[in-house]
C-alpha positions in Angstrom: 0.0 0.0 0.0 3.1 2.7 0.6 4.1 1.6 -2.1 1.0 2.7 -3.9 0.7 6.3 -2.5 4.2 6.7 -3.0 3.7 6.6 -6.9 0.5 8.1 -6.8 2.0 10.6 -4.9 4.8 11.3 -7.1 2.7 11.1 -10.3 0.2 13.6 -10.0 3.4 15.5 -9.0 4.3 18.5 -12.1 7.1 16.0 -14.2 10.2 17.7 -15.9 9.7 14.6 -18.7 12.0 11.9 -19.8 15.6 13.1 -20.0 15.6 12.3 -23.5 13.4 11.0 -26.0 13.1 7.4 -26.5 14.2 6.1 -30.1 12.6 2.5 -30.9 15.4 1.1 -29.8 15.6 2.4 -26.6 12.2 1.3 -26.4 12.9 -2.3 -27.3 15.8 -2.3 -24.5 13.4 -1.6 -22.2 10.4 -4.2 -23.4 13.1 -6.7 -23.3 13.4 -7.1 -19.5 9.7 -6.0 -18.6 9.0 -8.9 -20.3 11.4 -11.0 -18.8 10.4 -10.1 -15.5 6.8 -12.0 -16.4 8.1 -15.0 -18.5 7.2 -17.4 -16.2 3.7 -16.2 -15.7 0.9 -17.7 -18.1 -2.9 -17.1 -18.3 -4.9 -15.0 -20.2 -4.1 -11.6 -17.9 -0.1 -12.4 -18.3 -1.3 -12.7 -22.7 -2.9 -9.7 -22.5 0.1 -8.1 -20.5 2.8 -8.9 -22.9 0.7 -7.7 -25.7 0.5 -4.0 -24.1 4.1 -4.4 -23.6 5.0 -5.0 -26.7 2.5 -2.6 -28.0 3.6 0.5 -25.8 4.9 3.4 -27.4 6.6 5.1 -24.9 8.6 4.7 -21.8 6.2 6.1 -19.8 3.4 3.6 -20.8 6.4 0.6 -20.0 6.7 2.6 -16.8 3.2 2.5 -15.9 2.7 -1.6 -16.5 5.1 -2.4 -14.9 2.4 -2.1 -12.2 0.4 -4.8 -13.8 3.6 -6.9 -14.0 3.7 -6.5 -10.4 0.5 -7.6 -9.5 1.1 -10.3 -12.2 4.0 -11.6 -10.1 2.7 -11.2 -7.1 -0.3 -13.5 -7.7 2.0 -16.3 -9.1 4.5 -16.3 -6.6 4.5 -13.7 -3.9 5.0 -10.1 -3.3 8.7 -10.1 -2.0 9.4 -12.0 -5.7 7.8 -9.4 -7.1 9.3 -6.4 -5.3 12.1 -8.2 -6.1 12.0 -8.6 -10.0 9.9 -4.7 -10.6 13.4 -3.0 -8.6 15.6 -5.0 -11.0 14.0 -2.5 -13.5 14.9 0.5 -12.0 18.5 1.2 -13.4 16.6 -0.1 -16.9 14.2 3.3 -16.4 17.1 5.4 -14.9 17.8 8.7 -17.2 14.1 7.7 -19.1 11.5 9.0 -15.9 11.2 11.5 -13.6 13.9 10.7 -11.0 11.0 11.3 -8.1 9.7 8.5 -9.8 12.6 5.8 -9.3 11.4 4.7 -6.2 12.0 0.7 -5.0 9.1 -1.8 -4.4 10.4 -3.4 -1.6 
């Protein structure tokens, strides 16, 4: 639940935007390991996550599911897995999002 206000809080926050713009292969380095963070999920909800993922056009829409991937996780193994595998992205987003917003899960 902190974990929750924390991003809610830091969204509706003014953002100074990405640090650069994204080129489609920036955005394909950063699909790559979202979706690696859910490869050993299956079921209709994990389908329909890889196709947003693969469909987003910007890092802040990658930014933004990885909340479902989170709950995703979570529901397959357990929250501390989850917290664990969402951080790992962190230095993936670094220099991409709003610094406020590089917060860890757990």
């Amino acid at each position: 639940m902190e974990f929750l206000r924390r991003l809610l809080k830091a969204w509706l926050k003014p953002s100074r935007g990405p640090v650069r713009a994204a080129r489609l292969k920036d955005l394909a380095a950063m699909r790559a390991p979202l979706l690696r963070c859910i490869e050993d999920c299956s079921g209709q909800r994990a389908s329909r996550l890889r196709q947003q993922i693969e469909g987003a056009g910007s890092v802040q829409e990658l930014w933004l599911l990885r909340l479902d991937a989170f709950q995703l996780i979570a529901q397959r193994h357990n929250q501390r897995v989850a917290a664990e595998r969402i951080d790992s992205l962190l230095r993936v987003f670094d220099g991409w999002v709003d610094p406020r917003q590089l917060s860890r899960i757990g």
